[in-house]
C-alpha positions in Angstrom: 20.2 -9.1 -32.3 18.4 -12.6 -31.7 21.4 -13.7 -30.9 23.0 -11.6 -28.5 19.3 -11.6 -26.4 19.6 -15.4 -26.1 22.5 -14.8 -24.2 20.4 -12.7 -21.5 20.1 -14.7 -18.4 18.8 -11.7 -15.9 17.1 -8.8 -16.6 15.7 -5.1 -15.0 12.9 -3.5 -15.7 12.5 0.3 -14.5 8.6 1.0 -14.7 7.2 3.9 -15.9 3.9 5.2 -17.1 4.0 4.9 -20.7 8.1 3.7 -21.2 9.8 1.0 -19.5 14.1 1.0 -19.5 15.4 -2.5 -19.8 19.1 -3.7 -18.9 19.9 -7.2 -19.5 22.9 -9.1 -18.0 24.7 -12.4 -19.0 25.6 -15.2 -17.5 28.9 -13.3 -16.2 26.8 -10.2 -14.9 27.7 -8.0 -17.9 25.3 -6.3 -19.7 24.1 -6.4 -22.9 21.2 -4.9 -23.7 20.0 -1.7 -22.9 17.3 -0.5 -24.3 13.8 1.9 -23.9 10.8 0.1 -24.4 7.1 1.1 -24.6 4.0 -0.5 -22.8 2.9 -2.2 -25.5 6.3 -4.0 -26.9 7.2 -5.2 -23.0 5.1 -8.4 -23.9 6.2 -9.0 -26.8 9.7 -8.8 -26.7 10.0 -10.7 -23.7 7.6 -13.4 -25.3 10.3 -14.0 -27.5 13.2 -14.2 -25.4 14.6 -17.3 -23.6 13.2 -17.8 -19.6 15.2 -15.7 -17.6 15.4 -14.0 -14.0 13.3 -10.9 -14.4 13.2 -7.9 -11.4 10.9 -5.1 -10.8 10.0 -2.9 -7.9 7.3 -3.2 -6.5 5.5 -0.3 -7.3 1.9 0.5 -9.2 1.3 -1.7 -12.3 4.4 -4.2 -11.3 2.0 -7.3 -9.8 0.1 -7.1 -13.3 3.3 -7.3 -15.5 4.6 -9.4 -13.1 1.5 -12.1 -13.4 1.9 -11.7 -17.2 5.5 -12.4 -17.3 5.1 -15.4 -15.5 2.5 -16.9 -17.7 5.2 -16.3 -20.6 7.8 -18.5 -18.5 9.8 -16.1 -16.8 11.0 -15.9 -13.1 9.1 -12.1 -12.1 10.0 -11.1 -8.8 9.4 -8.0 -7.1 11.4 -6.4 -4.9 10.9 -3.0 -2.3 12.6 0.1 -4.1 14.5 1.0 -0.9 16.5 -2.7 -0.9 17.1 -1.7 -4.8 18.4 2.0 -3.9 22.0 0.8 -2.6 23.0 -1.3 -5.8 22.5 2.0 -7.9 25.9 4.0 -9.1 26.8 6.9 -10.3 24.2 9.9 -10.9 20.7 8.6 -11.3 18.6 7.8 -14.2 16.6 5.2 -15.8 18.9 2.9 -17.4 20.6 2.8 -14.2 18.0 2.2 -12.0 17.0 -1.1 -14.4 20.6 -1.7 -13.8 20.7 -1.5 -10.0 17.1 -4.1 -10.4 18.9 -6.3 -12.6 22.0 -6.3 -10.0 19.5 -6.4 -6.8 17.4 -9.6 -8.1 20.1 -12.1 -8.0 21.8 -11.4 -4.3 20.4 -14.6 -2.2 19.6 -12.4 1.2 17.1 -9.8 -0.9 13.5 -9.7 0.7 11.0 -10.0 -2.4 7.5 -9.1 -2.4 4.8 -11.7 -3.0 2.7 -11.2 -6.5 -0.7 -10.5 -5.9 -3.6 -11.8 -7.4 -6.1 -9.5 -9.3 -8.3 -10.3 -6.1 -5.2 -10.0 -3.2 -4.9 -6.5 -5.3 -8.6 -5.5 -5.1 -9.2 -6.4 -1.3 -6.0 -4.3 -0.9 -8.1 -1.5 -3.0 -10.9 -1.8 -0.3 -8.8 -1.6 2.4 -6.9 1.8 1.2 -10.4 3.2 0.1 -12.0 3.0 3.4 -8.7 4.4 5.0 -8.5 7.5 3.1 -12.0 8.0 3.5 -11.4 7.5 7.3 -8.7 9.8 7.3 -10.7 12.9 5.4 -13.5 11.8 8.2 -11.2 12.8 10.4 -10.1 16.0 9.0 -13.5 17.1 8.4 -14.1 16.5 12.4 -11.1 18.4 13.7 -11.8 21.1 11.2 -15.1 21.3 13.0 -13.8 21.3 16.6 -11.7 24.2 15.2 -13.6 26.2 14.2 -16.0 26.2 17.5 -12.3 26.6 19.3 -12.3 29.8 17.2 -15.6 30.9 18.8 -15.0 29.8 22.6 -17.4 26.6 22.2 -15.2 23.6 23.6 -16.5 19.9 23.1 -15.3 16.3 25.2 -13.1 14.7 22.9 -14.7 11.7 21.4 -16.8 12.5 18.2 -19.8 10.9 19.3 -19.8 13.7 21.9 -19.2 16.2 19.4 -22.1 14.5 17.2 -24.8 14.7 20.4 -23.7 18.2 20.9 -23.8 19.7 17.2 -27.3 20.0 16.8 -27.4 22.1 20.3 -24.9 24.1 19.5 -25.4 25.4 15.9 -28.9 26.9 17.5 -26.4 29.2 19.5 -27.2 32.9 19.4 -25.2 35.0 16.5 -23.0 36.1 19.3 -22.1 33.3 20.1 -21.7 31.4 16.2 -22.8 34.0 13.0 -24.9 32.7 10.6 -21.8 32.3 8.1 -19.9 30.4 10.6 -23.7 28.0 11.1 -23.7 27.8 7.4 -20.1 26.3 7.0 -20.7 23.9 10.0 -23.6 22.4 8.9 -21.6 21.8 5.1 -19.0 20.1 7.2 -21.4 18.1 9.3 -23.1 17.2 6.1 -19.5 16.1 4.1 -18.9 14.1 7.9 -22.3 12.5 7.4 -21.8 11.1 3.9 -18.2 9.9 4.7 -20.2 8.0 7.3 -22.2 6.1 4.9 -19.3 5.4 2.1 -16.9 3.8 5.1 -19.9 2.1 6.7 -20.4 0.4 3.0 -16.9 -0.4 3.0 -16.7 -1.4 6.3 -19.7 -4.0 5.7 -18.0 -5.3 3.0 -15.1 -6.2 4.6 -17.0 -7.9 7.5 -18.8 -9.8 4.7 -15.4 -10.8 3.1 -14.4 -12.0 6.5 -17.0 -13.7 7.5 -16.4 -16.0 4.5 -13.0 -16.9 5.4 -12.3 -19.7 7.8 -9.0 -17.7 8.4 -10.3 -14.8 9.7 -13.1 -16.1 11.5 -10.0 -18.3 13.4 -8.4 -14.5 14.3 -12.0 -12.8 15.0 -12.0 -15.4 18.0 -8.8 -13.3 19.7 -10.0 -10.7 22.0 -9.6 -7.2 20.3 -9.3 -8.4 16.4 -12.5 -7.5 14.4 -13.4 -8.2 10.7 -10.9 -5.1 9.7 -8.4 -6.4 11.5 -8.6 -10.4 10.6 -8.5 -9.1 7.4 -5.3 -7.0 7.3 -3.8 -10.1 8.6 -5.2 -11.6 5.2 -3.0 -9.4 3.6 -0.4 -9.4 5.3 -0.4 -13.5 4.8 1.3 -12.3 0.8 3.7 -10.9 2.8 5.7 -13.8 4.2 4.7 -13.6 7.8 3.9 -17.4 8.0 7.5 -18.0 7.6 8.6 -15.3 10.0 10.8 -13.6 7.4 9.1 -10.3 7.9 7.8 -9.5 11.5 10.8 -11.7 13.6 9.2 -10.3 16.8 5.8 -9.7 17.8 6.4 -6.1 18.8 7.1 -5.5 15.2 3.4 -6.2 14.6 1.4 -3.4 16.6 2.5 -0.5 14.2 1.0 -2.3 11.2 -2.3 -2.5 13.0 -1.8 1.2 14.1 -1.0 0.8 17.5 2.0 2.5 19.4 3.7 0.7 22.2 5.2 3.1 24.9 9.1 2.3 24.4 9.3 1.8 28.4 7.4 -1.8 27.3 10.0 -2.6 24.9 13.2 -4.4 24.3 15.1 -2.2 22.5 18.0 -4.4 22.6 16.3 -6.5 20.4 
C-alpha cells in the first residue's frame, strides 16, 4: 500500500463535515487510490505521503486544511466549485466529485482561490456579520412600513423619516393603529434598535481596522470609499485583483461593492 501511494503525484479531496473522499492520480492521470477518509486521519495520512499537487474547493473548512497541508509540504490549492462542476462524469457522488478536483487542479487556465490566513478569514467573519445583521435591519424596517401600509399610515421613504415619525405615530388613536398592532410595533422598533447597536459595534471595528492600514487609508482618500469600503478592497486584495486576473474591467467592480450600473452606461460588447 506504501508503495502504490508513492506513486501518487495529484490528488482530490471532496470535503465533508465529518468524512472526506480522496482520489489519487499518477503521474499518467490514472488513478489509484480511492478511498473514504475521516477528519482526523486527513493529516495523517497525508503527512506520510510524498509532496504532491493537492485540490479542494473552496468551501467552509478548506483554507484551514489547506494552511495545514502546506505546512506538511504539499501544493494546496483551492479552487471555485463551479470551475470544478464541468470535469465531473457520470451520475454524481463523492468519489467522483474528488475525481473531477483531482482532474480540475492540474489544467493551467483554472482560476484558484487565494488561502486565507486565520486573520484574512476573521475580517472576512466581520464583514459577513455586520451584513446579515444589516440585512435583518432591513427586514425588520420594511416589516414595519408594512404593517402601517396595512392601516392607511404611509411614511417618506428613508428610515430616518420613518424613525422621526414612529414615536408620533404609535400615539395614534385605536382607530387608527389597535393596541395589538402598537404592541407589535414597538417589539419591532425595539429588535431595529438593538440591530443598531450590534452593526454600529461592527461598523466601529472596521473603521478601526482601517484606520490602521496604510492601504486603506490610501483608498479612504477617493471620493465616495469609506472605511467599509477600503476594507472590502482588503479582501478582495486575496483575490488576485492586483494582477488583474479577476475584475479585467472596471465595470466588473461596482456589483461587488453593491452598486448597479444602468446597462444604457455600459459596454456590453465587452
Amino acid at each position: 500500500m506504501s508503495q502504490l501511494l508513492s506513486t501518487v503525484t495529484v490528488i482530490g479531496i471532496d470535503i465533508g463535515k465529518n468524512s472526506f473522499h480522496v482520489v489519487g492520480l499518477d503521474g499518467h492521470g490514472a488513478p489509484v487510490l480511492r478511498q473514504k477518509w475521516s477528519r482526523g486521519q486527513v493529516e495523517v495520512r497525508l503527512a506520510n505521503m510524498p509532496p504532491c499537487l493537492i485540490g479542494m474547493e473552496a468551501c467552509v473548512g478548506a483554507h484551514h486544511l489547506s494552511r495545514k497541508l502546506k505546512t506538511l509540504g504539499h501544493n494546496a490549492r483551492l479552487m471555485p466549485a463551479k470551475y470544478v462542476r464541468p470535469y465531473s462524469k457520470g451520475q454524481k457522488n463523492d468519489f467522483r466529485d474528488a475525481e473531477a478536483i483531482a482532474e480540475a487542479v492540474q489544467r493551467p487556465t483554472m482560476k484558484f482561490v487565494a488561502t486565507k490566513t486565520a486573520e484574512q478569514l476573521d475580517l472576512q467573519a466581520l464583514h459577513r456579520v455586520r451584513e446579515r445583521l444589516v440585512s435583518q435591519r432591513t427586514g425588520v424596517i420594511n416589516q414595519i412600513r408594512a404593517f402601517l401600509l396595512e392601516r392607511g399610515v404611509a411614511v417618506r421613504q428613508g428610515f430616518r423619516f420613518l424613525r422621526a415619525e414612529l414615536p408620533r405615530i404609535l400615539t395614534a388613536p385605536p382607530e387608527v393603529l389597535s393596541p395589538r398592532m402598537v404592541r407589535i410595533i414597538e417589539g419591532l422598533a425595539e429588535d431595529w434598535r438593538r440591530l443598531d447597536e450590534r452593526i454600529e459595534g461592527l461598523s466601529s471595528e472596521i473603521e478601526t481596522l482601517a484606520r490602521q492600514d496604510k492601504g486603506c487609508e490610501r483608498l479612504m482618500t477617493v471620493p465616495g470609499i469609506g472605511p467599509i469600503i477600503s476594507r472590502v478592497f482588503q479582501r478582495l486584495r486575496t483575490s488576485r485583483i492586483e494582477s488583474g486576473e479577476v475584475l479585467q474591467y472596471s465595470t466588473r467592480l461596482s456589483p461587488i461593492l453593491g452598486f448597479v450600473i444602468a446597462h444604457a452606461n455600459l459596454d456590453l460588447s465587452r
